[in-house]
C-alpha positions, 0 to 999 in steps of 0.5 A, spaced: 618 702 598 623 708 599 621 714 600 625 721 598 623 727 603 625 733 603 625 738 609 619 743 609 616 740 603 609 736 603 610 728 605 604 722 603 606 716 607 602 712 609 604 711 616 603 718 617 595 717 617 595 715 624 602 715 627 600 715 635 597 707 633 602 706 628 610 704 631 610 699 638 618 699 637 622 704 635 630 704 635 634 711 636 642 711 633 646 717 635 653 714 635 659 718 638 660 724 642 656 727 648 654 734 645 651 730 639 647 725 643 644 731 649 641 735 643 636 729 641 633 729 646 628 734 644 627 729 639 626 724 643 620 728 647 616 728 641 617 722 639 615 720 646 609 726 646 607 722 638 608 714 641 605 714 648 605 708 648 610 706 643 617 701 648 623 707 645 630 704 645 636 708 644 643 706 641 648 710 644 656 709 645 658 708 652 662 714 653 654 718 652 650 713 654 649 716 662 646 722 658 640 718 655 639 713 661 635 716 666 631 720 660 624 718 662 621 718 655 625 712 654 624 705 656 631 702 655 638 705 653 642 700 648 649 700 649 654 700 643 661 697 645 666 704 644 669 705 637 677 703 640 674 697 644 677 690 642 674 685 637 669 691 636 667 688 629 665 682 632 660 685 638 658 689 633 655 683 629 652 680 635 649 687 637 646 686 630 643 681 631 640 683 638 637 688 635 633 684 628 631 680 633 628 685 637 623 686 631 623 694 631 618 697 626 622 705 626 629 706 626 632 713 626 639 714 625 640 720 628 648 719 625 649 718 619 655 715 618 657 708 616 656 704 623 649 708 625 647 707 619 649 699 618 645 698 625 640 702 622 640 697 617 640 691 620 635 692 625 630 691 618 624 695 621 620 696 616 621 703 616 627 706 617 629 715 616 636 718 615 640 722 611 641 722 604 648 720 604 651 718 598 653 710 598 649 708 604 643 712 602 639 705 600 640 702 607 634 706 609 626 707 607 625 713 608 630 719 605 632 725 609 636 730 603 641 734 607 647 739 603 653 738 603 655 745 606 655 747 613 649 752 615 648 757 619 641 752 622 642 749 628 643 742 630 636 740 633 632 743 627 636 739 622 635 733 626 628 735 626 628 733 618 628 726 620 621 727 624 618 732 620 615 724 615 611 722 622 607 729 621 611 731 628 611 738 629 618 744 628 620 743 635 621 750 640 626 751 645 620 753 651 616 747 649 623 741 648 629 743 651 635 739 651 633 734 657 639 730 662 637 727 669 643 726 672 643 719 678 641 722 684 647 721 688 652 726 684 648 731 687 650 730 694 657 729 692 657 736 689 654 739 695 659 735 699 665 738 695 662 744 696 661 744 704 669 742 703 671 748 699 667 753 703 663 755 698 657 759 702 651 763 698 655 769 697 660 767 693 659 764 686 662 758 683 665 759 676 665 753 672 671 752 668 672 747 661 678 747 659 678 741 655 677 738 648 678 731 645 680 734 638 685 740 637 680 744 634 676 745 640 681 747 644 682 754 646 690 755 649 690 754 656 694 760 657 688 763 655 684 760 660 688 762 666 689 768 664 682 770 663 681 766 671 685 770 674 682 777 670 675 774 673 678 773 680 680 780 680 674 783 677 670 780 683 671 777 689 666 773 691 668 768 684 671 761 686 673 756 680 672 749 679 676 748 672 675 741 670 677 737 663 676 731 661 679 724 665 685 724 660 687 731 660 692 734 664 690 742 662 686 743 668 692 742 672 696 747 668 691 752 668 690 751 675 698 753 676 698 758 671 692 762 673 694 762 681 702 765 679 697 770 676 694 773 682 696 776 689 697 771 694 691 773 698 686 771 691 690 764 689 686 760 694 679 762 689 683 758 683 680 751 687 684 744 687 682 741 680 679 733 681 676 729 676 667 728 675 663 724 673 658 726 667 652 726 672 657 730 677 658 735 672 651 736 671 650 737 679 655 742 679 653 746 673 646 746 676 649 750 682 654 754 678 654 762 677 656 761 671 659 756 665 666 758 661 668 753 655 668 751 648 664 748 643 665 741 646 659 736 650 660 739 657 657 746 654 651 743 652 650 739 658 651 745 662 645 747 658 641 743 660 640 747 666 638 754 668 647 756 669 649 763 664 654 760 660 660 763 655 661 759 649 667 759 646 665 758 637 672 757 634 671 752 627 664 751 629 658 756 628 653 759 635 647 759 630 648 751 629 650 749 636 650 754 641 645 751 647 639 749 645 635 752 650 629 757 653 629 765 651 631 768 658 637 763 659 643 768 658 648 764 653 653 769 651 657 767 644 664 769 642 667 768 635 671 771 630 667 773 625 671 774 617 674 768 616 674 766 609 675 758 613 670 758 618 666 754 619 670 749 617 669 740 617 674 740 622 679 735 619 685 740 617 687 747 619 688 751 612 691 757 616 695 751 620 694 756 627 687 754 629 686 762 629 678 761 629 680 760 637 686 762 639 684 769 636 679 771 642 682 774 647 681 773 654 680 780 655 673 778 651 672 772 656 673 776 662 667 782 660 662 776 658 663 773 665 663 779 668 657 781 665 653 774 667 655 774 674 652 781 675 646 780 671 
């Protein structure tokens, strides 16, 4: 049987007349980025609040999988080979396999693209929930409508559309934050950092993201070291870790630039970049002051913790994926508002000059900082 839901509209299934006795194996799908992945996690905490008893797995691609594997209302963590992996058409029919071997009764695609949905597919649970997206709609039971254009509605409630059929409540940001465990020794290396760096309880750590794996989210790095250097003049007590992903040289370019920006006697505040692990990240925002970067998965690891951040919206909206978490976290947004081309699918820059983000200031930046740090 097939089934078309509509969000926010009555739903009969009969599933839903006992959902806590009903599913003993449910699969999760997210493919692809980092962000992505950490903003099902208040997803996956209902499910766990609605199947206790239920074994949940999760299927994710490497480069996201250390956000779900220590999460603890999941029993198993099912790791997809990367997109660019050799022979990944043949790994992904043996994962196919696996998974209808594993004889999962709900399957819920968190994606919707064409290899979620086919994993979706081949699970052959009996039900199976995603969007309803043309050409693969009829590879699930359970139909979620979801419009073409892009809302101002954030991520997690979208998502929540496909768990509304199980009678699950809307979701709060008070009662299901997004959620991430780090591995219990990257603390202890970031705190070891820490000591090496002199970094006592009257200084405040700034944490700096300064890169992105699609252009459309990179805010130019002479932006960055400009608004470094404003911070470290503004006050003294702030010292910068500026990171970027492991393929990136940009942290180095910022580091160099912003240090030629300041007095000798401030430079040494602009630390020596080195590389981190996702879970140290975590760690080191978790100890940090304040967290600076664009829309991109470290943002909302950060947001997993208590840290102030400042969001950097270029052709994506703070309404849909500004940190999903509790009221009295501070999370200042910057965007440019009045652009006929914003928000956009990211695929091709109308204007050409990716003006959505380079046209924030870091003067904008440097007076959000100052007012987390002193709050």
């Amino acid at each position: 049987m097939v089934s078309r839901w509509i969000a926010g509209e009555p739903f009969s299934h009969e599933f839903t007349k006992s959902p806590t006795h009903q599913f003993s194996r449910i699969l999760l799908v997210r493919l692809r980025r980092i962000g992505d992945v950490v903003l099902t996690t208040p997803a996956v905490r209902a499910l766990r609040e609605r199947y206790p008893d239920a074994h949940i797995s999760y299927l994710v691609e490497p480069l996201a999988a250390p956000v779900v594997q220590r999460n603890p209302h999941l029993d198993e963590v099912i790791v997809a080979a990367a997109p660019d992996a050799p022979r990944r058409l043949w790994k992904d029919v043996a994962l196919g396999l696996e998974l209808r071997r594993r004889r999962f009764d709900l399957t819920i695609d968190f994606h919707g693209g064409p290899r979620s949905s086919w994993f979706t597919w081949v699970s052959r649970a009996r039900a199976r929930i995603g969007y309803e997206v043309a050409g693969r709609s009829w590879l699930y039971t359970i139909r979620v409508g979801r419009p073409r254009v892009l809302r101002a509605r954030h991520t997690v409630e979208n998502q929540w559309d496909l768990l509304e059929p199980l009678g699950i409540p809307r979701p709060r940001p008070e009662t299901h934050p997004t959620e991430l465990l780090s591995e219990g020794g990257a603390a202890g290396a970031v705190d070891c950092w820490l000591r090496q760096q002199n970094i006592d309880a009257g200084e405040r750590l700034v944490l700096v993201h300064v890169g992105a794996r699609i252009h459309f989210r990179r805010w130019p790095a002479e932006h960055f070291a400009n608004a470094v250097a404003g911070i470290a003049l503004a006050d003294a007590r702030a010292r910068f870790a500026v990171i970027a992903g492991p393929d990136e040289d940009t942290a180095h370019l910022v580091v160099r630039t912003a240090r030629d920006r300041l007095p000798p006697d401030r430079r040494a505040a602009v630390l020596d970049p080195r590389s981190w692990t996702l879970d140290e990240l975590h760690a080191l925002a978790d100890r940090a002051a304040l967290y600076i970067g664009a829309d991109t998965g470290p943002l909302h690891v950060a947001g997993t913790t208590s840290v102030p951040i400042v969001g950097l919206y270029g052709p994506t909206l703070p309404e849909t994926w500004a940190p999903w978490r509790a009221a009295g976290r501070v999370t200042i947004p910057l965007q440019i508002h009045g652009l006929p081309c914003r928000p956009c699918d990211q695929r091709v820059c109308e204007p050409g000059d990716f003006r959505c983000l380079t046209r924030i200031e870091p003067r904008q930046v440097v007076e959000a900082a100052i007012k987390c740090l002193g709050s």
